[in-house]
Z-matrix of the N, CA and C atoms (Angstrom, degrees):
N
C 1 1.447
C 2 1.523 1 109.55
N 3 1.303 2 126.94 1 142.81
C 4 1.428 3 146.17 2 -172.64
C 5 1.530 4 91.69 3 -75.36
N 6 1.840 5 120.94 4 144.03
C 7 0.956 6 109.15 5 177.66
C 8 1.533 7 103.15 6 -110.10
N 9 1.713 8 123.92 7 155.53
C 10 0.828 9 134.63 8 174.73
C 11 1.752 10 116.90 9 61.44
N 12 1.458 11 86.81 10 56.85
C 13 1.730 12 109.49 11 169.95
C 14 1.395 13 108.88 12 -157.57
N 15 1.391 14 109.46 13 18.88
C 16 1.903 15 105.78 14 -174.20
C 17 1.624 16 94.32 15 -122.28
N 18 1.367 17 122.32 16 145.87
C 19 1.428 18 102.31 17 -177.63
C 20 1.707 19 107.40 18 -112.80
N 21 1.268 20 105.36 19 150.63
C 22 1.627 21 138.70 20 -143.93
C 23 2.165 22 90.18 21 -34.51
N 24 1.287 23 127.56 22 120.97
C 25 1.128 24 128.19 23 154.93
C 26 1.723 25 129.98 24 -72.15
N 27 1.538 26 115.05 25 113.70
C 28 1.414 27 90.72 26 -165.32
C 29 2.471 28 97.76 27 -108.71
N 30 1.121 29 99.38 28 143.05
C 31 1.467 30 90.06 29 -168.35
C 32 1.481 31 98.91 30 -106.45
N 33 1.199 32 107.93 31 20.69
C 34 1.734 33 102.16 32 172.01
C 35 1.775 34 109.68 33 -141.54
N 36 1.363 35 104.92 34 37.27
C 37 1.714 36 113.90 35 178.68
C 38 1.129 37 126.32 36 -80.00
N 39 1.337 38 135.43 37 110.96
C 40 1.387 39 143.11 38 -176.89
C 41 1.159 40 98.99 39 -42.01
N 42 1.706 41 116.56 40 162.75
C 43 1.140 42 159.60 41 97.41
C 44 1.223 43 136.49 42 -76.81
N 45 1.668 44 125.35 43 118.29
C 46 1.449 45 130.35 44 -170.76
C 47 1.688 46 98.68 45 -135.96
N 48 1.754 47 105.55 46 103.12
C 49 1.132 48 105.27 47 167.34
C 50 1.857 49 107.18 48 -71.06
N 51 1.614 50 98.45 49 -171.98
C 52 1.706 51 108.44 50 -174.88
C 53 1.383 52 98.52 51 -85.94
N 54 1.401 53 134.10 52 -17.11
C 55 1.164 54 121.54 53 -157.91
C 56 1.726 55 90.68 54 -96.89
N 57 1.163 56 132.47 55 -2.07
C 58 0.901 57 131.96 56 177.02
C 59 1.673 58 129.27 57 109.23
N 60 0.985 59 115.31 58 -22.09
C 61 1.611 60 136.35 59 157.26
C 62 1.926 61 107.46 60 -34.17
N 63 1.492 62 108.82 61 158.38
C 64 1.409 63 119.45 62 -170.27
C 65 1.328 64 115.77 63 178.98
N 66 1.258 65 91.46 64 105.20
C 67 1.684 66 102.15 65 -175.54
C 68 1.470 67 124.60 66 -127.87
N 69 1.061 68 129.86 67 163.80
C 70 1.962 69 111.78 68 -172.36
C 71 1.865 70 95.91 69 -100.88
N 72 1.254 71 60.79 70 159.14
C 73 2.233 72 89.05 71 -177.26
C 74 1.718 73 105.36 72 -134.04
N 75 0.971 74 108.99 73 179.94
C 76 1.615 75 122.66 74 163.08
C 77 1.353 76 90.53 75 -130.18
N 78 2.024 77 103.10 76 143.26
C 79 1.406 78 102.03 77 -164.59
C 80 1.636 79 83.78 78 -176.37
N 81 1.251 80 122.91 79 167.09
C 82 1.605 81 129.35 80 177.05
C 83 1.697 82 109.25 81 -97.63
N 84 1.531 83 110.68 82 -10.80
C 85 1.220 84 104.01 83 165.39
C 86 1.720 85 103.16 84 -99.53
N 87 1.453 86 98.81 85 179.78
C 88 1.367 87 112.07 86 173.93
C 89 1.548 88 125.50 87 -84.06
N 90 1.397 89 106.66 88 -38.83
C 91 1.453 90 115.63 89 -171.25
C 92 1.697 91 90.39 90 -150.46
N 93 1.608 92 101.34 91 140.29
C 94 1.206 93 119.98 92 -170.50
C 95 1.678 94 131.14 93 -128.87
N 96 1.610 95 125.41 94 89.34
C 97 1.484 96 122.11 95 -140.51
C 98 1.866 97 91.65 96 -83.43
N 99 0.951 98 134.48 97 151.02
C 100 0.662 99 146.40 98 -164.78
C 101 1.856 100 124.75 99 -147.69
N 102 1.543 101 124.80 100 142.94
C 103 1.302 102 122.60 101 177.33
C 104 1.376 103 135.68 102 -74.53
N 105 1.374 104 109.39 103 -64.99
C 106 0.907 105 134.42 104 144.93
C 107 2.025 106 151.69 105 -85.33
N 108 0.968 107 137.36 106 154.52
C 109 1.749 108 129.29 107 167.18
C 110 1.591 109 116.23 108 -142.36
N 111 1.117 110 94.97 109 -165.83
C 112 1.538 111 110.30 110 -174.29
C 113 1.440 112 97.21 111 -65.11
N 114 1.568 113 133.08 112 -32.42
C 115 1.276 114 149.90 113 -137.83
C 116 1.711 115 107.99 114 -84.29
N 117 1.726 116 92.91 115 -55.98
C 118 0.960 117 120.93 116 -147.14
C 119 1.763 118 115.18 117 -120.31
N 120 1.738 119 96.95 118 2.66
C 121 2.073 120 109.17 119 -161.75
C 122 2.283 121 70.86 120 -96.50
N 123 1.784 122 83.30 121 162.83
C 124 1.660 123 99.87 122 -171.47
C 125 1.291 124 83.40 123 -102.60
N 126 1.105 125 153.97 124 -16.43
C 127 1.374 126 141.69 125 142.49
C 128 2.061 127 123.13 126 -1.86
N 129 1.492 128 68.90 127 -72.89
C 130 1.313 129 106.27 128 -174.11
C 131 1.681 130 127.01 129 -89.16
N 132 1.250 131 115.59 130 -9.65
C 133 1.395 132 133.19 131 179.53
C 134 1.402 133 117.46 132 -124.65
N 135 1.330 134 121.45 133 -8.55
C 136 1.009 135 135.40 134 167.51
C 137 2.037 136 112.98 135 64.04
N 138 1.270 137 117.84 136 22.26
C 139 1.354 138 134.34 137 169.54
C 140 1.204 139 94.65 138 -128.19
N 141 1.954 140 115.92 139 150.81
C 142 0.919 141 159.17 140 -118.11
C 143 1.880 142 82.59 141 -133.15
N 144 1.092 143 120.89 142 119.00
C 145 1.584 144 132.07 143 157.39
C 146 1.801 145 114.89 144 -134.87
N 147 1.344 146 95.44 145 126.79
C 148 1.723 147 91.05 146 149.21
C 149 0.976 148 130.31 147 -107.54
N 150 1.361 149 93.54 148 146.20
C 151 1.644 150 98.78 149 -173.98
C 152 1.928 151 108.08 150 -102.88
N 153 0.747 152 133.90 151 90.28
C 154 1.507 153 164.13 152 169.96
C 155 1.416 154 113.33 153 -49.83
N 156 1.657 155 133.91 154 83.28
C 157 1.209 156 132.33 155 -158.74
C 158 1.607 157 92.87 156 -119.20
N 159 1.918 158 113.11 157 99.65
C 160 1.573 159 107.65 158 -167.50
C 161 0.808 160 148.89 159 118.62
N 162 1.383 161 92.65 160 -41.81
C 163 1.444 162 123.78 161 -176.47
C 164 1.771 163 117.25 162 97.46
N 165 1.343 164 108.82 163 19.72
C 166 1.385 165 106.03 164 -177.96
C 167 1.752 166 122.54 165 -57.81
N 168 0.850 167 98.31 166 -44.92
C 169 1.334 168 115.45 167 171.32
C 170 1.653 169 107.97 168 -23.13
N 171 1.235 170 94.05 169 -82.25
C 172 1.631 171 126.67 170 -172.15
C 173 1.796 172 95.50 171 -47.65
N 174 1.454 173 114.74 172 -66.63
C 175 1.404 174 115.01 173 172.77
C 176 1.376 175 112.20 174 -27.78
N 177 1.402 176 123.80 175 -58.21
C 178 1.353 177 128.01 176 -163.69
C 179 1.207 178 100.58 177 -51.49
N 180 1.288 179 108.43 178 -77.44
C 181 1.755 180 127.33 179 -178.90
C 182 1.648 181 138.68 180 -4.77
N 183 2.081 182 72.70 181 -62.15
C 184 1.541 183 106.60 182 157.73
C 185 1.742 184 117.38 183 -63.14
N 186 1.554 185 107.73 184 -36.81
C 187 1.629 186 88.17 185 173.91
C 188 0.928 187 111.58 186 -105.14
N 189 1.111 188 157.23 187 -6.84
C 190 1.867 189 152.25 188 137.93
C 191 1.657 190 99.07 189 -22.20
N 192 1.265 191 114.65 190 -51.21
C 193 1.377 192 130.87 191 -174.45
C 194 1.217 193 122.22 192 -63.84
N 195 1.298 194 132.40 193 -49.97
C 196 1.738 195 137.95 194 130.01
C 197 1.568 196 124.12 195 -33.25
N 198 1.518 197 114.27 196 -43.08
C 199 1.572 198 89.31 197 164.40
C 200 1.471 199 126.62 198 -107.59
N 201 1.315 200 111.66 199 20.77
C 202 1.572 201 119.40 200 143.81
C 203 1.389 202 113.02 201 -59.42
N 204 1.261 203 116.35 202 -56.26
C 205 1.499 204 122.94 203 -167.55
C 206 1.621 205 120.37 204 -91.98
N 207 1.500 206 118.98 205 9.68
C 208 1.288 207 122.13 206 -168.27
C 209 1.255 208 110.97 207 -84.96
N 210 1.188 209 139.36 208 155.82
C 211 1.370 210 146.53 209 166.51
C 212 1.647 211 105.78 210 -81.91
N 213 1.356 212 93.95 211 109.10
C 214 1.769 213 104.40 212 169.07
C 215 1.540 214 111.20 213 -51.64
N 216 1.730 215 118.39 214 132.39
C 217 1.185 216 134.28 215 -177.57
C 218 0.712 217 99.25 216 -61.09
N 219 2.274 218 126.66 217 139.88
C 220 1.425 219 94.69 218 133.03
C 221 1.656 220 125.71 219 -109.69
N 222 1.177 221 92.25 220 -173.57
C 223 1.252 222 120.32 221 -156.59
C 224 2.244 223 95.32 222 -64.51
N 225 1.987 224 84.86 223 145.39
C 226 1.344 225 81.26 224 -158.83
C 227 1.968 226 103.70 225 -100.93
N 228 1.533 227 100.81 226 144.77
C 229 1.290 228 85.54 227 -170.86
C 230 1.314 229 132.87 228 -85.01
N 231 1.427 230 116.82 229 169.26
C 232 1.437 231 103.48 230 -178.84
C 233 1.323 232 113.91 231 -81.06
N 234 1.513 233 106.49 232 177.94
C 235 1.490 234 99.24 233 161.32
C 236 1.307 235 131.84 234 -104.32
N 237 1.261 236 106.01 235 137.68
C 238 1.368 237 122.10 236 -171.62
C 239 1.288 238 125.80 237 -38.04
N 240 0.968 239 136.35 238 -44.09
C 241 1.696 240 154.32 239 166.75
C 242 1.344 241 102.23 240 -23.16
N 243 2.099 242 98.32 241 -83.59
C 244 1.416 243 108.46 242 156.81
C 245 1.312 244 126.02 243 -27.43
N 246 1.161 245 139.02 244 -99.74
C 247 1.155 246 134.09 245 -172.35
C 248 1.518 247 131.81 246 -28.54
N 249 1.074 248 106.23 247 -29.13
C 250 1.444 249 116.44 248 175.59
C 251 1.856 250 100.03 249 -77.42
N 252 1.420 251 115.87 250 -49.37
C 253 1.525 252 110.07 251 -171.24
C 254 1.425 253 89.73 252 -46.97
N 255 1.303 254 118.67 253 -76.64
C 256 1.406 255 133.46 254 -142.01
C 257 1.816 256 103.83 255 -67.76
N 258 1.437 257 122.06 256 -6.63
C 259 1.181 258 117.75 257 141.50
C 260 1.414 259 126.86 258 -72.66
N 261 1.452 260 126.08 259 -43.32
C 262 1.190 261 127.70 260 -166.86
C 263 1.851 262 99.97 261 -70.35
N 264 1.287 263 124.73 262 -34.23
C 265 0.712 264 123.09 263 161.33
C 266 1.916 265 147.81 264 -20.49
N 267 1.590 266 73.23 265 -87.57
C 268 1.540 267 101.64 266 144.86
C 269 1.516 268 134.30 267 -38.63
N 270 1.336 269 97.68 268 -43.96
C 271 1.824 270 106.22 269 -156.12
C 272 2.342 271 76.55 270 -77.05
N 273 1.115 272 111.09 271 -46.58
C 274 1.439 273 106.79 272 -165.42
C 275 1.243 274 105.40 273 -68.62
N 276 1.284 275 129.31 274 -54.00
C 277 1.422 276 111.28 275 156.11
C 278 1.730 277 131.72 276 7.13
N 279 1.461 278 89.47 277 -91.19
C 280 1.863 279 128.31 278 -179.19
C 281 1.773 280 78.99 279 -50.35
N 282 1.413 281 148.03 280 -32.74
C 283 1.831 282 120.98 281 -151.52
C 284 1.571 283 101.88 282 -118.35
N 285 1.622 284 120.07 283 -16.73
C 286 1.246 285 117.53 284 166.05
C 287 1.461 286 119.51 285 -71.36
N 288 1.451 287 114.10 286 124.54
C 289 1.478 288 132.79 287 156.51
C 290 1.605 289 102.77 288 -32.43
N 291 1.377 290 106.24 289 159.74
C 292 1.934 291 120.39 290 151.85
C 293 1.471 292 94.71 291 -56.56
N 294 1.121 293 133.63 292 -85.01
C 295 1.124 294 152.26 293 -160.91
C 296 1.894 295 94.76 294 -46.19
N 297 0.930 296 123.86 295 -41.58
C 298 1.529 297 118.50 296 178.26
C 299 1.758 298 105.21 297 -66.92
N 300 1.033 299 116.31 298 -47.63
C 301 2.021 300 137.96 299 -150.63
C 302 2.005 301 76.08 300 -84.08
N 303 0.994 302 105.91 301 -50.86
C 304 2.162 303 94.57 302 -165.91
C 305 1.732 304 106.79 303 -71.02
N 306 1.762 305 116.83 304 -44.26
C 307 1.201 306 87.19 305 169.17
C 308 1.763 307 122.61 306 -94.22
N 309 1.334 308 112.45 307 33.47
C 310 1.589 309 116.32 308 176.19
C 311 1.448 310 102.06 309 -100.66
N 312 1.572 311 122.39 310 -33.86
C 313 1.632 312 133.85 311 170.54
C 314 1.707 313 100.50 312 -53.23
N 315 1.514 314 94.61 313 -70.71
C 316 1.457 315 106.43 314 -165.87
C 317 1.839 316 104.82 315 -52.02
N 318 1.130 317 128.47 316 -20.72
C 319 1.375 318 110.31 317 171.05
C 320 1.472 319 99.17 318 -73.49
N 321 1.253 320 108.49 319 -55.87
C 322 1.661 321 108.04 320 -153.17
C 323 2.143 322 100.35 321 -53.83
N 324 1.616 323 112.25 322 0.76
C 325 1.483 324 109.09 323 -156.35
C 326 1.676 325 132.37 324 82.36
N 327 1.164 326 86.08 325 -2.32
C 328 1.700 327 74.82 326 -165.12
C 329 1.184 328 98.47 327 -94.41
N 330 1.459 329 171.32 328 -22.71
C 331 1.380 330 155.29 329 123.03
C 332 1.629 331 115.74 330 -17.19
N 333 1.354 332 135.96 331 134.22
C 334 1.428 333 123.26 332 171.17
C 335 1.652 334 88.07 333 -95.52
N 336 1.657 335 104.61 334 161.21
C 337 1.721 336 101.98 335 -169.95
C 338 1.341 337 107.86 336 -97.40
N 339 1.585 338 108.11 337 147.27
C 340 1.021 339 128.76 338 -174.61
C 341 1.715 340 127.98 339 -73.05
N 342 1.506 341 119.55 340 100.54
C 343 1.101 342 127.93 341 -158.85
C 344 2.051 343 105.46 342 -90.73
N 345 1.339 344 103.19 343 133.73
C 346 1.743 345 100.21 344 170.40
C 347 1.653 346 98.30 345 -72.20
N 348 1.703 347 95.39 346 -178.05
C 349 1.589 348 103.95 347 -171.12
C 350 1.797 349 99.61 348 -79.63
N 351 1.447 350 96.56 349 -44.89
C 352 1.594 351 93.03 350 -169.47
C 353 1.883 352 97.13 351 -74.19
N 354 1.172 353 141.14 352 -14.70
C 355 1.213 354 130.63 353 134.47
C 356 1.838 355 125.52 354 -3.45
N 357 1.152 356 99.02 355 -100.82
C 358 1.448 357 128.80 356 163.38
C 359 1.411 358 116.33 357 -35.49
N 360 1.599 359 107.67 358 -51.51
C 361 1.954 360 107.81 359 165.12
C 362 1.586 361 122.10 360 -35.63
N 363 2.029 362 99.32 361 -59.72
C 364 1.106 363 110.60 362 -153.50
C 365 1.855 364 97.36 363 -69.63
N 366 1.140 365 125.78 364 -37.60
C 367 1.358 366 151.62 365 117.89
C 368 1.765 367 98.75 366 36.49
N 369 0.987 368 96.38 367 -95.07
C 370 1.752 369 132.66 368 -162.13
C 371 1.860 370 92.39 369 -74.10
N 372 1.314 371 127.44 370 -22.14
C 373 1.487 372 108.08 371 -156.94
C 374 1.672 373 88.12 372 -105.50
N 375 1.570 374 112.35 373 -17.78
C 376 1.500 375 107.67 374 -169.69
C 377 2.036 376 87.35 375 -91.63
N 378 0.753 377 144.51 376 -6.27
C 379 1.455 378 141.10 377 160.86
C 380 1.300 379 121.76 378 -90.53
N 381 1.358 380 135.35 379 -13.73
C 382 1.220 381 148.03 380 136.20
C 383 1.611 382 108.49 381 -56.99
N 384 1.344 383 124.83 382 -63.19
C 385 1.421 384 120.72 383 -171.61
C 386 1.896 385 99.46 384 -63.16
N 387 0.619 386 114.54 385 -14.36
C 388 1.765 387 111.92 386 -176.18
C 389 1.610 388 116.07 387 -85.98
């Protein structure tokens, strides 16, 4: 072992649980505070303790306790503007024909147009004759 890089080992260092108990350990500190023990864990004693670091406990309690008793939100509204577009919308939707929705696409472009076969023939024979 490298000397003077290990920190100080003590082989006779307390332990002092809360309940009051104190027993020796080997440990790198000297004295060691502690929560629980063999003495005092519900493990081992067969009664029920909390151990309460804060006060968390109590916090909880207190807010379990607030949303028992809270008044349910309500709900926030939209705005009106909106709602009306996105009805008017809608409602035209649901009253346009196929035949209304293909040539309302086809203006806006977004359909490519629909060619017959003898279309496309006459098509192909005037690009051949060229």
């Amino acid at each position: 072992m490298k000397k003077g890089i290990h920190p100080k080992y003590f082989k006779n260092a307390v332990a002092v649980c809360s309940c009051g108990e104190e027993f020796k350990i080997s440990s790198t500190k000297e004295k060691i505070n502690i929560e629980l023990c063999s003495k005092c864990h519900p493990f081992y004693t067969g009664k029920q303790k909390l151990v309460d670091t804060a006060g968390r406990v109590d916090k909880f309690k207190l807010r379990l306790e607030r949303a028992k008793n809270a008044v349910p939100k309500k709900p926030k509204k939209r705005k009106r503007k909106i709602i009306e577009i996105v009805d008017k919308i809608e409602k035209d939707d649901k009253n346009e024909s196929k035949g209304e929705k293909k040539e309302k696409d086809n203006k806006k472009g977004l359909l490519k147009e629909e060619k017959t076969v003898n279309e496309i023939k006459e098509e192909e024979k005037v690009e051949k004759d060229q």
